[in-house]
C-alpha positions as a printed Julia matrix, in Angstrom:
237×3 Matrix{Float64}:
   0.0    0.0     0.0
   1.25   3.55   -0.84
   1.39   5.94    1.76
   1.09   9.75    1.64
   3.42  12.45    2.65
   0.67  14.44    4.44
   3.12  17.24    5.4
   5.38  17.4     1.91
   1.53  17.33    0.7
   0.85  20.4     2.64
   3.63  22.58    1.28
   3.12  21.62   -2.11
  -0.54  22.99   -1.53
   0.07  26.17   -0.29
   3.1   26.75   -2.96
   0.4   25.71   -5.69
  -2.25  28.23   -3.98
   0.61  31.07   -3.65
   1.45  30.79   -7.0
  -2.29  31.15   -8.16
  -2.75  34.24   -6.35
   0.33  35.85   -7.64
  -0.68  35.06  -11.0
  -4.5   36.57  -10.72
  -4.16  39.32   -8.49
  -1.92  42.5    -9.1
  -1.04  44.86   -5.64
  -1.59  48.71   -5.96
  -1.62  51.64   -3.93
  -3.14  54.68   -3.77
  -3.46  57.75   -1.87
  -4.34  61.11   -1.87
  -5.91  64.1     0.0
  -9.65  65.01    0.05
 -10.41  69.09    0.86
 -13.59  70.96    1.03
 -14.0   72.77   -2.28
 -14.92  76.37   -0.66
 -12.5   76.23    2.15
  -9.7   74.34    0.95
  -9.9   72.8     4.42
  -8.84  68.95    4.5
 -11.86  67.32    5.04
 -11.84  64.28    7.95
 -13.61  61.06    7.94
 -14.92  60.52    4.06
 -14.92  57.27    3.16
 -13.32  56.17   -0.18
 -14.19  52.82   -1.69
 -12.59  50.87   -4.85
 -13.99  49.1    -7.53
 -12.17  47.05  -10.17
 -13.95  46.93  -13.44
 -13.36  44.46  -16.11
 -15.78  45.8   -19.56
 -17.57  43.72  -21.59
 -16.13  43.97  -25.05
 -17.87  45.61  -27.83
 -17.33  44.84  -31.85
 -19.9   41.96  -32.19
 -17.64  40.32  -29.17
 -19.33  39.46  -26.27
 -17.1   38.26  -23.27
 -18.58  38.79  -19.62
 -17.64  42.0   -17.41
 -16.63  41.96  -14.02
 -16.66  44.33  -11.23
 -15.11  43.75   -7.55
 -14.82  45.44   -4.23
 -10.58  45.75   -4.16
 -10.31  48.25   -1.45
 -11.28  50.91    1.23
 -10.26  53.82    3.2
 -10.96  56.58    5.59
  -9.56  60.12    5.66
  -7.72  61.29    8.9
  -7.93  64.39   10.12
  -5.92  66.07    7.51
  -7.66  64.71    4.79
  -5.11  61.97    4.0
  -6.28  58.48    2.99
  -4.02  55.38    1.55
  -5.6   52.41    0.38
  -3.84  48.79   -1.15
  -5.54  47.41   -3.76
  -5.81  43.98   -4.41
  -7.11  43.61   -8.1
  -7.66  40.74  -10.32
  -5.42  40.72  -13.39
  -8.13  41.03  -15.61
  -9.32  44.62  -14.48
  -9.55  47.68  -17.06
 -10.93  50.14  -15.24
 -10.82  51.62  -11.25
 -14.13  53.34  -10.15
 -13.1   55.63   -7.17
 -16.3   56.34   -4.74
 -15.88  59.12   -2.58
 -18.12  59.86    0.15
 -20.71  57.66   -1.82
 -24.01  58.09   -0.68
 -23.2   61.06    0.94
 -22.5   59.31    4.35
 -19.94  62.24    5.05
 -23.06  64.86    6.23
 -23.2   68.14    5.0
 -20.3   67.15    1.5
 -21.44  66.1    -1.38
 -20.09  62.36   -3.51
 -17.09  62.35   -5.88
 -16.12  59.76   -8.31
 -12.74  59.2   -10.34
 -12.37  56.68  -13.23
  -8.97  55.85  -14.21
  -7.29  53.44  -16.13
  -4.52  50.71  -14.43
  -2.24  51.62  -17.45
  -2.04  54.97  -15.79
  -1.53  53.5   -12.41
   2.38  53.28  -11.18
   3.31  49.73   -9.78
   6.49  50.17   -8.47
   5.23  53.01   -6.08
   1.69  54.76   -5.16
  -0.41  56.48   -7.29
  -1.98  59.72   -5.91
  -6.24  60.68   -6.07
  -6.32  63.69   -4.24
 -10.06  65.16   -4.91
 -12.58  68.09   -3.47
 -16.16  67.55   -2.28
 -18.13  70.71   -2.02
 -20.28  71.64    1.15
 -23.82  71.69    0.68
 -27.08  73.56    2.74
 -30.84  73.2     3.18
 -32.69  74.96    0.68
 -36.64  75.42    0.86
 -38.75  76.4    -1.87
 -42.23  77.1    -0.7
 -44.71  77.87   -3.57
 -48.14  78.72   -3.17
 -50.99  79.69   -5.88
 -51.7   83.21   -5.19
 -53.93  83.97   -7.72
 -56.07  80.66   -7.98
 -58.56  80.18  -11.35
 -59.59  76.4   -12.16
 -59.39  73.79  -10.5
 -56.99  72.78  -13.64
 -54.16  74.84  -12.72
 -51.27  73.39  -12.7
 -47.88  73.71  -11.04
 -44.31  71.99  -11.24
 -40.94  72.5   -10.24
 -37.62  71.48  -12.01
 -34.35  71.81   -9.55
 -30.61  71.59  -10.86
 -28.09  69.8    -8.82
 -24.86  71.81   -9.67
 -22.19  71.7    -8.4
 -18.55  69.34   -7.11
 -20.52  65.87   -7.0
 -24.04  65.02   -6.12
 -26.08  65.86   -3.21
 -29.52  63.93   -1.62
 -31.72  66.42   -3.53
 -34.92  66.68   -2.85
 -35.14  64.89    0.66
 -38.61  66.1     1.78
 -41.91  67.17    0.02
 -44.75  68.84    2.08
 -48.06  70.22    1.12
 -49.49  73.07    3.91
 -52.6   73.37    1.27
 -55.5   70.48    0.54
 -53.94  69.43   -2.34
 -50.96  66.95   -3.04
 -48.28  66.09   -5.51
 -49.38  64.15   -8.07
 -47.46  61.38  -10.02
 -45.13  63.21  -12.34
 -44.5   65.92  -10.06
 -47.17  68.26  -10.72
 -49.58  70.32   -8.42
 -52.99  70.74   -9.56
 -55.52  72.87   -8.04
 -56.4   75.98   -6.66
 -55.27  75.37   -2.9
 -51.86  74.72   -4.07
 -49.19  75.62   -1.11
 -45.77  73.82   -0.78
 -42.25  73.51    0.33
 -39.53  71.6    -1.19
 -36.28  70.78    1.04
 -33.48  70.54   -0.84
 -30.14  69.77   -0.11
 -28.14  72.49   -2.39
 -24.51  72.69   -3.61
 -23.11  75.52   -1.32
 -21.07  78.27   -1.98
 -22.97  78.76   -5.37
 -26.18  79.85   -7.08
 -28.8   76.84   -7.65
 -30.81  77.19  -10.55
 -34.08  76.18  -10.73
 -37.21  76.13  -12.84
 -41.03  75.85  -12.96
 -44.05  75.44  -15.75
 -47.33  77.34  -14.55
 -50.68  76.43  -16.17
 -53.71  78.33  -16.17
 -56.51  78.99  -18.35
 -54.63  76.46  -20.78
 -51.62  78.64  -21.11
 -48.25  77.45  -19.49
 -45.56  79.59  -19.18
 -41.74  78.9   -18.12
 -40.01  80.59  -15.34
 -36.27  80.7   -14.43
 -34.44  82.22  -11.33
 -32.17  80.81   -8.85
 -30.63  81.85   -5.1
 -27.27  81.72   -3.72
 -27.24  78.9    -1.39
 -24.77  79.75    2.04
 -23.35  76.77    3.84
 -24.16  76.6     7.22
 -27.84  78.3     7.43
 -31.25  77.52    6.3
 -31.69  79.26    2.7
 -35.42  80.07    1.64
 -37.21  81.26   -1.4
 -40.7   82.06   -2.36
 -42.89  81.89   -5.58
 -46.14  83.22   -6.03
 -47.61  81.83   -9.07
């Protein structure tokens, strides 16, 4: 009967497993600095979060695409974050999230593509980014001079700015009637307030169709939005 060499068995294992995951995976760094946009302050505690992307190919050539989790970070208090990537040999593409889903309160998100051919493997490679600082805007709009019960009322908000914000995060009605689907207000007790959160430190354009008597008209304006209070603006339509 043959016996087996559990222990030379072992080693040859984890030499054959080694090997694989020298082969598939490919070690990078990066690093960077992430500062408010206004302030130029380093900003502390946004997280960053990597994303290897292998694309499908195009051309009548259809091969499957890939995307995996590679890496994380966490800014310190000066801003600084460093992150090792571990990314499978196949990758194209790196999709940098920072601050995704705004978890950071009162910044907005960031992204960066970039290409591995543009990454440096023999050292780091650095991201340094800005995330703007964003404020509560309410709109209030109320139907001051009411004539069917067909008028008709909707707003159209821009979010402008260093990244993306929540947006629209609440919708009240302090009249009888509500939103409808689509986002219009019809009726003659029409009264309102959006709450955005805005891009701060800059104007935030905005929009709105009116409809009465079957006519519908288009009006633009838009408010400078100040970080750190509540900014407010009226229509009477």
């Amino acid at each position: 009967m043959k016996t087996i060499n559990y222990p030379v068995l072992l080693l040859s294992l984890l030499i054959m497993f080694s090997s694989c995951e020298k082969e598939d995976i490919d070690i990078f760094i990066i690093e960077g600095q992430i500062r408010d946009d206004l302030s130029n302050q380093p900003i502390e505690g946004v997280h960053i979060s990597v994303d290897a992307i292998k694309s499908p190919s195009g051309m009548g050539i259809i091969t499957d695409g890939k995307r995996k989790r590679v890496g994380e970070a966490t800014t310190d208090k000066n801003g600084y974050y460093k992150a090792r990537l571990k990314v499978f040999q196949e990758a194209q593409l790196l999709e940098i999230s920072i601050n995704e889903n705004n978890k950071k309160e009162g910044y907005t998100d960031g992204y960066i593509d970039a290409s591995l051919s543009t990454l440096n493997k023999g050292g780091s490679t650095n991201f340094s980014h800005t995330l703007s600082p964003t404020a509560t805007l309410k709109i209030k709009f109320v139907n001051a001079s009411p004539q069917t019960d067909a008028d008709k009322f909707m707003l159209n908000w821009c979010n402008c700015g260093q990244g993306l914000t929540k947006g629209i995060i609440k919708r009240e009605s302090c009249g009888t009637v509500q939103e409808s689907e689509g986002g219009q207000w019809i009726g003659k007790n029409v009264c309102g307030v959006y709450t955005i959160e805005a891009v701060a430190g800059r104007k935030s354009d905005f929009s709105w169709y009116v409809t009465k008597n079957n006519e519908t008209k288009l009006y633009l304006d838009s408010v400078f939005v100040e970080r750190s209070v509540l900014n407010e603006f009226l229509i009477n339509y």
